[in-house]
N, C-alpha and C positions, 0 to 999 in steps of 0.2 A: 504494500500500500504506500503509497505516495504521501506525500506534506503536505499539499495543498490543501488548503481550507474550504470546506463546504457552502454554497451560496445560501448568502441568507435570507434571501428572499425568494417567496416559491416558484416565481416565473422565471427565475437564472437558471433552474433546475432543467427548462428544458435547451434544445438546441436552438431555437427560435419562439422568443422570449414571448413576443405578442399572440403567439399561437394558447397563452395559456387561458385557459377557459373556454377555447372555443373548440380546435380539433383535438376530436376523442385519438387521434391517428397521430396526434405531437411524437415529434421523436424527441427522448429526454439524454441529457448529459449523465456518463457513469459516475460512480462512486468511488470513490478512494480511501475511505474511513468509512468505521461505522459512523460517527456521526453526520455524516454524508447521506448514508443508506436512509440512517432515522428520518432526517428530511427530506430526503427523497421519496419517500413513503409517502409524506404526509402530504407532500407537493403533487403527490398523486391522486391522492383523496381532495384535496383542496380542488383541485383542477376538475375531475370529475364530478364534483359539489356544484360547483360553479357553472361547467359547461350543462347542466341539469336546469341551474337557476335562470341562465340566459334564457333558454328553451320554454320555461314557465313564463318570464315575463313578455317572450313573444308570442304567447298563447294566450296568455291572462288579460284581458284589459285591466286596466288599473293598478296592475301589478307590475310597479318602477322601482327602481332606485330608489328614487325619491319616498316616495309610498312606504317603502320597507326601512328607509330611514326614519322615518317621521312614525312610523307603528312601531319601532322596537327601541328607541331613545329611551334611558330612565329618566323620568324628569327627576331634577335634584329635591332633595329632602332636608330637614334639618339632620337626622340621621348620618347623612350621608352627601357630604358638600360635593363633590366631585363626581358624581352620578353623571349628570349629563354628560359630562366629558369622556364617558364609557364608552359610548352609541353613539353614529352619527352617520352622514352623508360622507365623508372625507375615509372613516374607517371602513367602512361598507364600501365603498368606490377602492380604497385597497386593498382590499382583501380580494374582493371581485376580480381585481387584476391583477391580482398574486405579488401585489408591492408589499404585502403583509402578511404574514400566519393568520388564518385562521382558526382559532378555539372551536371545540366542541360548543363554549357558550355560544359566541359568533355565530356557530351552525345553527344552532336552538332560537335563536332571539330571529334570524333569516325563516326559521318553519314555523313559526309563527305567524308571519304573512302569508308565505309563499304553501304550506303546507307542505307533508313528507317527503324530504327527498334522502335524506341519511338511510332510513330504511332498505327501501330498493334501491340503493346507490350499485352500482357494481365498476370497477375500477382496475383499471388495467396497469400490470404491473411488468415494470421496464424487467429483461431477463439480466441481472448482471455478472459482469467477465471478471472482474478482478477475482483472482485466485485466491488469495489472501481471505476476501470477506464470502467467497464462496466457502471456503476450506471452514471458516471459523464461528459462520453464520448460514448453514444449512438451507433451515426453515426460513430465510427470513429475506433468501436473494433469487429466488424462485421468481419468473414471470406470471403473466398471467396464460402463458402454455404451458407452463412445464405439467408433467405428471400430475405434481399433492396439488397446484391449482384447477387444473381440471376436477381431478377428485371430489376437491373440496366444493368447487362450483356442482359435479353432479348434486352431493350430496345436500346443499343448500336448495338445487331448484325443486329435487324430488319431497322436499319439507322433513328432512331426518332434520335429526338434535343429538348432537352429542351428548349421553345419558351419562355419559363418566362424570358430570361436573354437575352436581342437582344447580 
């Protein structure tokens, strides 16, 4: 594995940055560190999140940016002075276009307007070559063709549950 540092925003992750959110077919940049992989992960989820959200809001009337800014804003409290500064048009516009991580929250306060997409997400996972995080990371540099992802996808679309974990 290499020294280079892991991009820290999620649209550097791929080869062509503005592609993110829109082609499901993005070619992404390999990993060099695990902490590279970790984001890269998530840049995949974020990406397929997103290319989901676009899709809703060209289907949805009334369902903008804006709209989904303006519905999931906390207003400030006494509680809690900085609320509003949580939510907004500016963080929602980056995340959208991957200048930002997107949280779980993020996700959550987004399905709220737009309704489920984390749910039926499915997200395509780049196959990666470094040897090193192959060797050392198994399960976790698998694409979305190898073998256990098929598998795993069989056994998600057929409605199994893995009963080893109540």
């Amino acid at each position: 594995m290499s020294g280079r540092a892991a991009p820290q925003r999620p649209r550097d992750h791929l080869i062509h940055p503005g592609a993110f959110g829109h082609s499901i077919d993005a070619e992404w940049r390999q990993p060099s560190s695990v902490d590279w992989l970790v984001f890269l992960r998530h840049a995949e989820i974020q990406h397929a999140f997103v290319a989901r959200l676009r899709r809703l809001m060209r289907e949805t009337p009334g369902l903008t940016q804006a709209a989904i800014a303006r519905g999931t804003t906390i207003r400030p409290s006494p509680d809690e002075p900085r609320a509003a500064e949580f939510y907004g048009y500016k963080r929602l516009n980056d995340g959208i276009n991957g200048h930002k991580r997107m949280t779980l929250v993020d996700m959550q306060r987004i399905e709220v307007m737009s309704g489920p997409i984390l749910l039926g997400l499915q997200v395509r996972r780049v196959e990666i070559e470094d040897s090193v995080l192959r060797e050392e990371y198994p399960l976790a540099v698998g694409g979305s063709g190898s073998p256990r992802a098929r598998q795993a996808d069989a056994g998600s679309v057929a409605g199994e549950v893995d009963r080893r974990h109540p």
